[in-house]
DRENGU-818853 format. One record per residue (C-alpha): residue in three letters; x negated, y negated, z; residue number from 1. Coordinates in Angstrom, 2 decimals. Example, Ala and Ser with C-alpha at 12.3 -4.5 7.8 and 13.67 -1.06 7.14 Angstrom:
BEGIN
fise residuo ALA&xx -12.30&yy 4.50&zz 7.80&num 1
fise residuo SER&xx -13.67&yy 1.06&zz 7.14&num 2
# end
This chain:
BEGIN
fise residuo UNK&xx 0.00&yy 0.00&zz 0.00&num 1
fise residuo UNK&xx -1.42&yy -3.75&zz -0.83&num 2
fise residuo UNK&xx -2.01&yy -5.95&zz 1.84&num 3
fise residuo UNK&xx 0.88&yy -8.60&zz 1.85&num 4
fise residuo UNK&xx -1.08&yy -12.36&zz 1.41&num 5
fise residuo UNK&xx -0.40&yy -15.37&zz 3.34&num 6
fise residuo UNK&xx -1.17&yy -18.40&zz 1.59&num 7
fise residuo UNK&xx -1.04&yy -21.94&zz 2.62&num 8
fise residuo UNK&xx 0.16&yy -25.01&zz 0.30&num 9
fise residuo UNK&xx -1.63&yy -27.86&zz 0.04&num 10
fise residuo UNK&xx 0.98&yy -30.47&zz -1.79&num 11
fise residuo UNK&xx -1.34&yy -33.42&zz -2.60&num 12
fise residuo UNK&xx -0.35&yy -37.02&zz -3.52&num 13
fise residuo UNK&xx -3.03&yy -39.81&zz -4.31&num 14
fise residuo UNK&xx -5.26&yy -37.88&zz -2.40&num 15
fise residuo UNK&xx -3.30&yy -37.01&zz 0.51&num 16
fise residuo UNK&xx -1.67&yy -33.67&zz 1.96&num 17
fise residuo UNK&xx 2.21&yy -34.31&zz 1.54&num 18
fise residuo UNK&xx 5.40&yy -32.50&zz 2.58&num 19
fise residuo UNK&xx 9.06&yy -33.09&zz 2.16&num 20
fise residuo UNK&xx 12.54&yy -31.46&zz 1.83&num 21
fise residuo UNK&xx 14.15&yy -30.35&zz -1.19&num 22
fise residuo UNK&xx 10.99&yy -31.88&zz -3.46&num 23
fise residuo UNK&xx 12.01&yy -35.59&zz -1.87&num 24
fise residuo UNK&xx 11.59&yy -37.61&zz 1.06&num 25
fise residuo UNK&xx 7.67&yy -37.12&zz 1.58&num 26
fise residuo UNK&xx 6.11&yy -37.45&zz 4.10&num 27
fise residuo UNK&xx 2.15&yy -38.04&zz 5.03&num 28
fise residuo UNK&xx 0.45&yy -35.30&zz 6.94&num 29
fise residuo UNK&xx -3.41&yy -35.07&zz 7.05&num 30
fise residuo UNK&xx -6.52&yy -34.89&zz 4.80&num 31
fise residuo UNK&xx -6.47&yy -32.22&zz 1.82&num 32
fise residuo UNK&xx -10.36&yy -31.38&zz 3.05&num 33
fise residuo UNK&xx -9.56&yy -30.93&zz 6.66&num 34
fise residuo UNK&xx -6.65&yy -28.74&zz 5.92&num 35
fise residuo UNK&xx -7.91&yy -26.36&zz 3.76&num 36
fise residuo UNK&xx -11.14&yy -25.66&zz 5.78&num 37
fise residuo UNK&xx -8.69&yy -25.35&zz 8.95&num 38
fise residuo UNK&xx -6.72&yy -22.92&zz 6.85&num 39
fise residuo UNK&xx -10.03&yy -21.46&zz 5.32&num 40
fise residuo UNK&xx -11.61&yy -20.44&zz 8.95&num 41
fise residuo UNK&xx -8.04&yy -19.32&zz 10.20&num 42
fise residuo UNK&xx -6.70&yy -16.32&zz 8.28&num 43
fise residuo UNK&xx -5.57&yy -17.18&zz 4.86&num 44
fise residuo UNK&xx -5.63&yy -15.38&zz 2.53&num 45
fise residuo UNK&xx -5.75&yy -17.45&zz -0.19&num 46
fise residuo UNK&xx -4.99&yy -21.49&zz -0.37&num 47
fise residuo UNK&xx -2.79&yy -23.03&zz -3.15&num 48
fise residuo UNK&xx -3.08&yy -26.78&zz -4.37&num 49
fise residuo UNK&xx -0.91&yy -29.13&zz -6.01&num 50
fise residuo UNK&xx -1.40&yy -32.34&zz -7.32&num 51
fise residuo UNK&xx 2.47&yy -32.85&zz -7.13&num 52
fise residuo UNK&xx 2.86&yy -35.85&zz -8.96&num 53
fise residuo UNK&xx 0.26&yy -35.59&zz -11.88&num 54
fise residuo UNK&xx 2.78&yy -33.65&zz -14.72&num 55
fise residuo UNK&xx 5.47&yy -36.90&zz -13.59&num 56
fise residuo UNK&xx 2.59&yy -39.54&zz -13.85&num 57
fise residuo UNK&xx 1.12&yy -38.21&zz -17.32&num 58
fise residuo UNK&xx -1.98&yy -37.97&zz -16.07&num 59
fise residuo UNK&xx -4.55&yy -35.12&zz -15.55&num 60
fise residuo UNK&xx -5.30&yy -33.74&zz -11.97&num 61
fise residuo UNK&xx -7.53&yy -35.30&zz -9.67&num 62
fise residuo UNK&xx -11.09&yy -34.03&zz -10.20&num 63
fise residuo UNK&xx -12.93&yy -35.43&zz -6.81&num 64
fise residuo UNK&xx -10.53&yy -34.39&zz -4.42&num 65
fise residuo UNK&xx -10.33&yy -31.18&zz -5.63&num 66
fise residuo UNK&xx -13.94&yy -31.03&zz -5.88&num 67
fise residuo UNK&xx -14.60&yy -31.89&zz -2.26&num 68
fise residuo UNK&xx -11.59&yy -28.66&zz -1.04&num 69
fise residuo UNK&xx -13.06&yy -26.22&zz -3.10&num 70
fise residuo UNK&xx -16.47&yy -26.95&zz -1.97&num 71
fise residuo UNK&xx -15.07&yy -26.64&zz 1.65&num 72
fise residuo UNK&xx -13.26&yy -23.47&zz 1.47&num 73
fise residuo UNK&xx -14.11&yy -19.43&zz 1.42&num 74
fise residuo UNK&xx -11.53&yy -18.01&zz 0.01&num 75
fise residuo UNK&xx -9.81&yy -17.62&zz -3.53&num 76
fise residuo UNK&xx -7.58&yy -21.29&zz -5.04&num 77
fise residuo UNK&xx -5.48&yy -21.70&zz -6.98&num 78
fise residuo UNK&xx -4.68&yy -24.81&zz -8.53&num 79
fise residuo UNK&xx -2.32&yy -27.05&zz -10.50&num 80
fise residuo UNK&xx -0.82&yy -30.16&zz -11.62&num 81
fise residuo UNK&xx -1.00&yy -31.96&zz -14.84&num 82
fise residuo UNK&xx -2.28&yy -28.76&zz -16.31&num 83
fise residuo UNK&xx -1.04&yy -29.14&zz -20.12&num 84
fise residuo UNK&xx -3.74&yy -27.67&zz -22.45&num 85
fise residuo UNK&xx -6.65&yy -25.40&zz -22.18&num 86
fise residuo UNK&xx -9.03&yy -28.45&zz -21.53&num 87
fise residuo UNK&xx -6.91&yy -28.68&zz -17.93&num 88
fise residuo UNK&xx -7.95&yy -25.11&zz -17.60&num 89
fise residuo UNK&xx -11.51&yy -25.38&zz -17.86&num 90
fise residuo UNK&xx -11.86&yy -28.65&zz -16.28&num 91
fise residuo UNK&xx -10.05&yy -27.22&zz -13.07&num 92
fise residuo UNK&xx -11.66&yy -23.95&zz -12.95&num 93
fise residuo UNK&xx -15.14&yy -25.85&zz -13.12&num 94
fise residuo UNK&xx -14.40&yy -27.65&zz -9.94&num 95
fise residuo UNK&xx -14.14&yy -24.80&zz -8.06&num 96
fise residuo UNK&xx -10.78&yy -23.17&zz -8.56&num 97
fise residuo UNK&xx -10.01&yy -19.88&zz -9.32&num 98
fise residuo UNK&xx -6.57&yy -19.62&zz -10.77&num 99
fise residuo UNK&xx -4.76&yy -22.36&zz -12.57&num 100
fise residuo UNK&xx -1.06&yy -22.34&zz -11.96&num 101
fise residuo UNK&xx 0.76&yy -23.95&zz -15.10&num 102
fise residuo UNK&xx 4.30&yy -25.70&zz -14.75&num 103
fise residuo UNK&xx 5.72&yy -28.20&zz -16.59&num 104
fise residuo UNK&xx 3.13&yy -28.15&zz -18.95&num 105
fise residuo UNK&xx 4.10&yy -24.27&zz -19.78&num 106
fise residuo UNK&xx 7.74&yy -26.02&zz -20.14&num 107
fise residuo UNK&xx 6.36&yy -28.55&zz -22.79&num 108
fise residuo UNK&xx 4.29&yy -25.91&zz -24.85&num 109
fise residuo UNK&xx 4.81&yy -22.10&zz -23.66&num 110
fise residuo UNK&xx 2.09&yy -20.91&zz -26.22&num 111
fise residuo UNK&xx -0.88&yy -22.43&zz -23.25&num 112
fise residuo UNK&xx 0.11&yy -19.41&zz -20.96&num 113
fise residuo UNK&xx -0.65&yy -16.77&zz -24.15&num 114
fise residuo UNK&xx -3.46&yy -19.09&zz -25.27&num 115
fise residuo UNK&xx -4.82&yy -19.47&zz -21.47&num 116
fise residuo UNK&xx -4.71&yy -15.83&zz -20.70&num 117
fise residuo UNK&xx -6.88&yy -15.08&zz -24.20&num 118
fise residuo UNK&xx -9.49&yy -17.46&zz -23.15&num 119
fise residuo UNK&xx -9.65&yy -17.39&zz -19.63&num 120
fise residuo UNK&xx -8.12&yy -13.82&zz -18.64&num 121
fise residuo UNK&xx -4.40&yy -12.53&zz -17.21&num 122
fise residuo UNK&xx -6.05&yy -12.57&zz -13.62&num 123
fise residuo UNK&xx -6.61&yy -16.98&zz -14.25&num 124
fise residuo UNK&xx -2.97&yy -18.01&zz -15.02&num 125
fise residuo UNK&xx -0.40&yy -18.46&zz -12.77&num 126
fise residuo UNK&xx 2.79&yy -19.39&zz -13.72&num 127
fise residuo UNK&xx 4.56&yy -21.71&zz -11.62&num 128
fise residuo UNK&xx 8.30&yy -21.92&zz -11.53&num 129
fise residuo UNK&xx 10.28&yy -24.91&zz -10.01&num 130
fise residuo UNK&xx 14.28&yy -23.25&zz -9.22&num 131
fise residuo UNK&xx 17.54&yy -24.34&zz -8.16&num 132
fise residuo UNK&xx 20.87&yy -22.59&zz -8.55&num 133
fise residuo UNK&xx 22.90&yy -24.73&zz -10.54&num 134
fise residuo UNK&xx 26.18&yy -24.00&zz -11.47&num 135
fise residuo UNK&xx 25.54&yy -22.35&zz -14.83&num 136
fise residuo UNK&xx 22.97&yy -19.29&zz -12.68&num 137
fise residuo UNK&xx 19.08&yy -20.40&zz -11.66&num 138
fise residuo UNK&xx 17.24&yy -22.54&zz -13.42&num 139
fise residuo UNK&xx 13.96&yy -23.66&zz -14.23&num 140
fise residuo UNK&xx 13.07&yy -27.62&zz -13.59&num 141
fise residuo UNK&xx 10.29&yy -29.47&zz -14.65&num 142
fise residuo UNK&xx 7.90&yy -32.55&zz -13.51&num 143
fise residuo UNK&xx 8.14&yy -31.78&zz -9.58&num 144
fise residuo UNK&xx 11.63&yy -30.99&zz -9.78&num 145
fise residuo UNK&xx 12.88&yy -34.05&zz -11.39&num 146
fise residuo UNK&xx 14.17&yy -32.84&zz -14.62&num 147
fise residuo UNK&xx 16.77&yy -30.06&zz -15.40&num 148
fise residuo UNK&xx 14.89&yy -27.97&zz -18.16&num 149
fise residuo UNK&xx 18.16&yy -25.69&zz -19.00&num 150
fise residuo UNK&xx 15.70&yy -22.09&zz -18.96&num 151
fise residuo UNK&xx 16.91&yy -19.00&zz -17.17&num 152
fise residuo UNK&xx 14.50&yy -18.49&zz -13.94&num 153
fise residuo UNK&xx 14.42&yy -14.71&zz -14.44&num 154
fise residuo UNK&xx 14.11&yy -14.89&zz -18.87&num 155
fise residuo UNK&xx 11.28&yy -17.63&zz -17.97&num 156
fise residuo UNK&xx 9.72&yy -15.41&zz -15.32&num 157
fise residuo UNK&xx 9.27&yy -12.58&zz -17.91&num 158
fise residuo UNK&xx 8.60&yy -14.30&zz -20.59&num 159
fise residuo UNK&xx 5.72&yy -15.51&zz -19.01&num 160
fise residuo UNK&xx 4.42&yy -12.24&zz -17.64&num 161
fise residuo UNK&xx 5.47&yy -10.81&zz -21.57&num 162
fise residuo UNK&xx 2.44&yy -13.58&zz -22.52&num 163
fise residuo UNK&xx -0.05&yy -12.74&zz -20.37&num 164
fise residuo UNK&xx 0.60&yy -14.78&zz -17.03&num 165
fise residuo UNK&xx -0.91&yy -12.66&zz -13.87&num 166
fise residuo UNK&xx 1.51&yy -14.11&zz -11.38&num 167
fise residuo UNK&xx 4.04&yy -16.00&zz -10.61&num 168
fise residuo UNK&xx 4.71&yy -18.16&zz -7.93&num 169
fise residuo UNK&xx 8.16&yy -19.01&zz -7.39&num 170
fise residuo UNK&xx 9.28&yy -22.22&zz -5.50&num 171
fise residuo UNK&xx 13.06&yy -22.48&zz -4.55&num 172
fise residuo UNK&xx 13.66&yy -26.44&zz -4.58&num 173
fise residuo UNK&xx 17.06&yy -25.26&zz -2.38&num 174
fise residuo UNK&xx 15.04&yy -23.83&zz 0.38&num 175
fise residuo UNK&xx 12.23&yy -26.11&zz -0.01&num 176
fise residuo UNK&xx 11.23&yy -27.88&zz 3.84&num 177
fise residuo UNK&xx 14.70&yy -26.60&zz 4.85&num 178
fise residuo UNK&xx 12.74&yy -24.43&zz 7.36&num 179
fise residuo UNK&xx 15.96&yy -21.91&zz 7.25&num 180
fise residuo UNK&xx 14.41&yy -18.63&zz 5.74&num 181
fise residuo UNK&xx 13.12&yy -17.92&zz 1.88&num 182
fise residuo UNK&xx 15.86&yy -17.46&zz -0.79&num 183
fise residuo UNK&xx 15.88&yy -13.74&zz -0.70&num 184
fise residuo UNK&xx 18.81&yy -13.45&zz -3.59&num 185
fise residuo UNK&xx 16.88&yy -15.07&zz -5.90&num 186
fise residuo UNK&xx 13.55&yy -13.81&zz -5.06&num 187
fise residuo UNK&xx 15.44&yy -10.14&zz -5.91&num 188
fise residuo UNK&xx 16.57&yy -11.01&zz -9.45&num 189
fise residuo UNK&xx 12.78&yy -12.48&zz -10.28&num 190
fise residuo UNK&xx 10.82&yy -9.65&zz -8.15&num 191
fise residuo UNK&xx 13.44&yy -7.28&zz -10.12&num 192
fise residuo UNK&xx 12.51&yy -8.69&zz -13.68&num 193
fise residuo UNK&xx 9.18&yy -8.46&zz -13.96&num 194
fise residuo UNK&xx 6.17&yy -5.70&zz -12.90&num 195
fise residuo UNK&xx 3.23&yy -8.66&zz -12.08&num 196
fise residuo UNK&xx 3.08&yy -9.72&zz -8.53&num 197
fise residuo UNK&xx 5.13&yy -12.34&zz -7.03&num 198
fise residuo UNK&xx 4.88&yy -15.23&zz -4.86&num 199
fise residuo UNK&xx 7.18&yy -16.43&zz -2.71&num 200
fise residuo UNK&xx 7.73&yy -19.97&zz -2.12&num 201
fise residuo UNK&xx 10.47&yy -22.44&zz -0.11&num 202
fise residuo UNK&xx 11.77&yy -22.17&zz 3.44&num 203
fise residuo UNK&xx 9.06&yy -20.29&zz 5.73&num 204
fise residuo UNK&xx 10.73&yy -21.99&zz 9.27&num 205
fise residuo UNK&xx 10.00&yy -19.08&zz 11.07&num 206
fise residuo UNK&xx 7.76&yy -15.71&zz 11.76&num 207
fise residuo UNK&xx 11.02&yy -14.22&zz 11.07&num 208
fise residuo UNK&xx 11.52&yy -15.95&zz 8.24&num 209
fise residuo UNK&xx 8.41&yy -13.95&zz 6.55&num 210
fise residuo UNK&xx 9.12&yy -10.79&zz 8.05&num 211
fise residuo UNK&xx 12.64&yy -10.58&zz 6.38&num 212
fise residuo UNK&xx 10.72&yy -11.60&zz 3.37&num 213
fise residuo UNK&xx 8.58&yy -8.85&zz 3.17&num 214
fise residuo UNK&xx 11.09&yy -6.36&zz 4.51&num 215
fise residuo UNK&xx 13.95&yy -7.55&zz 1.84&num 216
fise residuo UNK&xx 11.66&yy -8.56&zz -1.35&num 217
fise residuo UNK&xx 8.79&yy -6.38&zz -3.01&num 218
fise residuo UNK&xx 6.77&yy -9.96&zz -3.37&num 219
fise residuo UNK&xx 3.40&yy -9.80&zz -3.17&num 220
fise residuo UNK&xx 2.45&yy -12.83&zz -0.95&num 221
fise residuo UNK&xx 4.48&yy -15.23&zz 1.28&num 222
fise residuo UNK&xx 3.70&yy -18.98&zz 0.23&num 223
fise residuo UNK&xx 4.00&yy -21.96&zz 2.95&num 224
fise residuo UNK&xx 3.49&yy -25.73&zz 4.07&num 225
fise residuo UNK&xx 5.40&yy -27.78&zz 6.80&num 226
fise residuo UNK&xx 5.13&yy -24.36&zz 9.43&num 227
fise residuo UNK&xx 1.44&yy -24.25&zz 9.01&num 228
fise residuo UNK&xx 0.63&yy -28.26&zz 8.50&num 229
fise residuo UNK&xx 2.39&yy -28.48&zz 11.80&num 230
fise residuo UNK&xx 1.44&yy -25.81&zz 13.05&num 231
fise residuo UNK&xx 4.74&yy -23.92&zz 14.52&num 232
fise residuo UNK&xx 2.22&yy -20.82&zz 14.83&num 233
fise residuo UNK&xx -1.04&yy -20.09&zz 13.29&num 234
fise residuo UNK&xx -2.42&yy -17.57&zz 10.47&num 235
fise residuo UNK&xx -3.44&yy -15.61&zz 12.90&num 236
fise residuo UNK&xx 0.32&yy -14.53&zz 15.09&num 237
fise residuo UNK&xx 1.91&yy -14.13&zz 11.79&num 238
fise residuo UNK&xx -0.41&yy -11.30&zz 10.78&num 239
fise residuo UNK&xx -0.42&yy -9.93&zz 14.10&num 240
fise residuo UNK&xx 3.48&yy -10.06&zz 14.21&num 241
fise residuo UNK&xx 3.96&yy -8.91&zz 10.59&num 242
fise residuo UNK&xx 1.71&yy -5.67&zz 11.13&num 243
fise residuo UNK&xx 3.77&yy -4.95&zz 14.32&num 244
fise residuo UNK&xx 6.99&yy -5.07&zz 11.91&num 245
fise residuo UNK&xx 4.86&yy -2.14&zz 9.89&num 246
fise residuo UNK&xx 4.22&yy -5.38&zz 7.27&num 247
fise residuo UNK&xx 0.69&yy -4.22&zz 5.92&num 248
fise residuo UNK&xx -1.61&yy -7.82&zz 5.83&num 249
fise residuo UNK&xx -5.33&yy -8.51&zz 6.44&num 250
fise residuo UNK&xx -6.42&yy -9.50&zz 9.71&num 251
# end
């Protein structure tokens, strides 16, 4: 059995770590540098960051902050925002990260996740998906969350694995900050719809919260921000707690 992964979000804005409900209302909560070697020494297992407003900006990611977390940090990152042609790729992966996770810019042109994975390998792309149920089933949104893109979640999910993306990491904008549990239901029809592992993202408000994750959902890794930013319990008691729930992790 494969280890379940905890991974911590880093949501960055102009330089700084970020976190809000439902993708609005953010808030300021530390230094991207001091996070991520807090989460790095701690127990994670890997460490995600997003440069949350680049794709909504037009602009590409910012090079020297990433720079600085990547040189501070131990363990595998992944990393997006304003990723929108293979140049994005390599200049992200030559700051330090080790996956690129692709959003809106997969939206705009969904040949970069075929053309990505030929270049750069399956194991390098990660396919980001913003969702919210909306009355016509879940859908796929683009530029943070800001713009209704009209694409079936679970048709996007495999039609990214179908071109060669090696996850996907799956953010529900309804559960997002909520605190209130992951969206399981949803979770189900993507986990369901595709064979590449699966990471789950939105609503981690509780130990619990992850254990029913990983008990419900065959996903591969449990993704979150405000629990660990303000530290409602460390790294470290979730592992313990989810390998006394028979929840295989690393510790």
């Amino acid at each position: 059995m494969l280890a379940k992964r905890i991974i911590p979000c880093l949501d960055v804005k102009h330089g700084r770590v970020v976190k809000g409900t439902n993708f609005s209302s953010l808030r300021d909560v530390n230094d991207p540098v001091e996070l991520a070697e807090f989460y790095s020494s701690s127990g994670a297992d890997e460490l995600v960051f997003y440069d949350i407003v680049a794709s909504a900006e037009g602009r590409s990611l910012f090079c020297d902050v990433l720079k600085r977390v990547a040189s501070s940090v131990f363990i595998p990152l992944t990393v997006g925002g304003g990723i929108n042609c293979l140049d994005d790729f390599d200049t992200v992966l030559k700051c330090g990260a080790d996956k690129v996770s692709v959003n809106s810019g997969a939206i705009k042109n969904p040949s970069l996740i075929g053309e990505a994975a030929k270049k750069y390998g399956d194991q390098c792309v990660v396919l980001s998906m913003d969702v919210k149920l909306c009355d016509d089933g879940y859908r796929v949104f683009s530029l943070g969350g800001r713009v209704k893109t009209g694409l079936d979640a679970v048709e996007w999910a495999k039609f990214g694995e179908a071109n060669g993306a090696g996850e996907i990491v799956v953010n529900s904008i309804d559960t997002d900050g909520v605190k209130k549990g992951f969206d399981l239901a949803m979770l189900e029809k993507v986990v369901s719809a595709v064979k590449i592992p699966v990471i789950a993202s939105g609503g981690a408000g509780s130990v619990d919260d992850f254990i029913a994750l990983f008990k419900s959902v065959n996903v591969d890794a449990g993704l979150g921000a405000s629990v660990f930013h303000y530290r409602d319990f460390s790294i470290g008691e979730l592992k313990h707690k989810l390998r006394e729930s028979c929840v295989e992790v690393r510790i």
